[in-house]
C-alpha positions in Angstrom: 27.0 -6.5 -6.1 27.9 -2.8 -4.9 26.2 -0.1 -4.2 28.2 1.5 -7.3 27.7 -1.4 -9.8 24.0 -1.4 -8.5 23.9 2.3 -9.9 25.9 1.3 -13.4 22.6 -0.7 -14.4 20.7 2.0 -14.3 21.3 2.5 -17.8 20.4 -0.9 -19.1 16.7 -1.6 -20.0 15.9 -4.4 -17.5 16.9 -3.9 -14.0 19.4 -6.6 -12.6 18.5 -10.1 -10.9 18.1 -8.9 -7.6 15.5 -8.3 -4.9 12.1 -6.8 -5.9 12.8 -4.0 -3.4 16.0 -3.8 -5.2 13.7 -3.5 -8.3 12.1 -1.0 -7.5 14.6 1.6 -6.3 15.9 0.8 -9.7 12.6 1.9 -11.6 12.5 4.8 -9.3 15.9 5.9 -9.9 15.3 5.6 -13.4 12.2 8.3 -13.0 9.5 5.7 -13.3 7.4 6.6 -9.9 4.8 4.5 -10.9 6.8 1.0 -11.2 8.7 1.6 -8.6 5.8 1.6 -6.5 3.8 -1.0 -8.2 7.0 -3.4 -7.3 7.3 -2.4 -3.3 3.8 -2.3 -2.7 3.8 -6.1 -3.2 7.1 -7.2 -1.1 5.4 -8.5 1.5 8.3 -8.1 4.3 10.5 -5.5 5.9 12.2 -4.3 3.0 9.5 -3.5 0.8 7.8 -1.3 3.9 11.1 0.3 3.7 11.3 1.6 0.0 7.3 2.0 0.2 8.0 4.6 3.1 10.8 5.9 0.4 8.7 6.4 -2.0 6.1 8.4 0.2 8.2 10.2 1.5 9.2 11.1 -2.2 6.0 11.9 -3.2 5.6 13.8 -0.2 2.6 11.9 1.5 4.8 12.1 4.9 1.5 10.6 7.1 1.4 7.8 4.4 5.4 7.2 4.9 4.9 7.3 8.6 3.0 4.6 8.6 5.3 2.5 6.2 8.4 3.5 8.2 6.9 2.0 11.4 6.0 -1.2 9.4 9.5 -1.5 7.8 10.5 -1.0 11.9 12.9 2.2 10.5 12.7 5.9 11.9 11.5 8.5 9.9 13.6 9.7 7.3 14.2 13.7 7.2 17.4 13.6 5.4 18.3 14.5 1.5 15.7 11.6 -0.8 19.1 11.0 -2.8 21.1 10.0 0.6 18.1 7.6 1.8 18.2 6.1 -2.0 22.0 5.1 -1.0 21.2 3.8 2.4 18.3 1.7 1.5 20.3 0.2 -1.9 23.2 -0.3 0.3 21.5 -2.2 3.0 19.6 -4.3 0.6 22.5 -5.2 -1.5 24.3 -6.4 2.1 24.2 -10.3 1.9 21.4 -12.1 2.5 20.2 -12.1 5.6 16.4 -13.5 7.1 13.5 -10.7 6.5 11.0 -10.3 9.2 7.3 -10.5 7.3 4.4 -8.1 8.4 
């Protein structure tokens, strides 16, 4: 799947059959905060750190992202939310690859 065809479900009522950190960059570009967090906080590896440091970020806890960042091993974002959003769906959508776990 691409990054675009990754953004045309976002219209549909279920979010596609892909990651759960894919899930919930879904439910937060669909506006739903809430889910989107509920779904990273449980990925358990690198990925979910990643979009929970997103979603931080987001809500603009930036000590609280820090720390998610460091787990997901990335830098700190500083860049425009929508232009991380891309990067991390673009990443994640790469084929598989192995996940490093906390």
């Amino acid at each position: 799947m691409t990054l675009e065809d990754f953004k045309d479900t976002l219209s549909a009522s279920l979010p596609p059959a892909v990651s759960p950190a894919l899930v919930a960059l879904w439910h937060d570009a669909r506006g739903d905060w809430q889910a989107a967090h509920g779904v990273a906080q449980d990925v358990k590896d690198d990925t979910g750190s990643w979009v929970h440091a997103y979603l931080h970020r987001k809500e603009g806890d930036l000590s609280n992202a820090a720390y998610w960042y460091a787990r997901a091993q990335r830098p700190v974002a500083s860049g425009p939310l929508e232009s991380e959003w891309d990067q991390i769906a673009a990443a994640l959508l790469e084929p598989e690859r192995p996940r490093r776990a906390p």
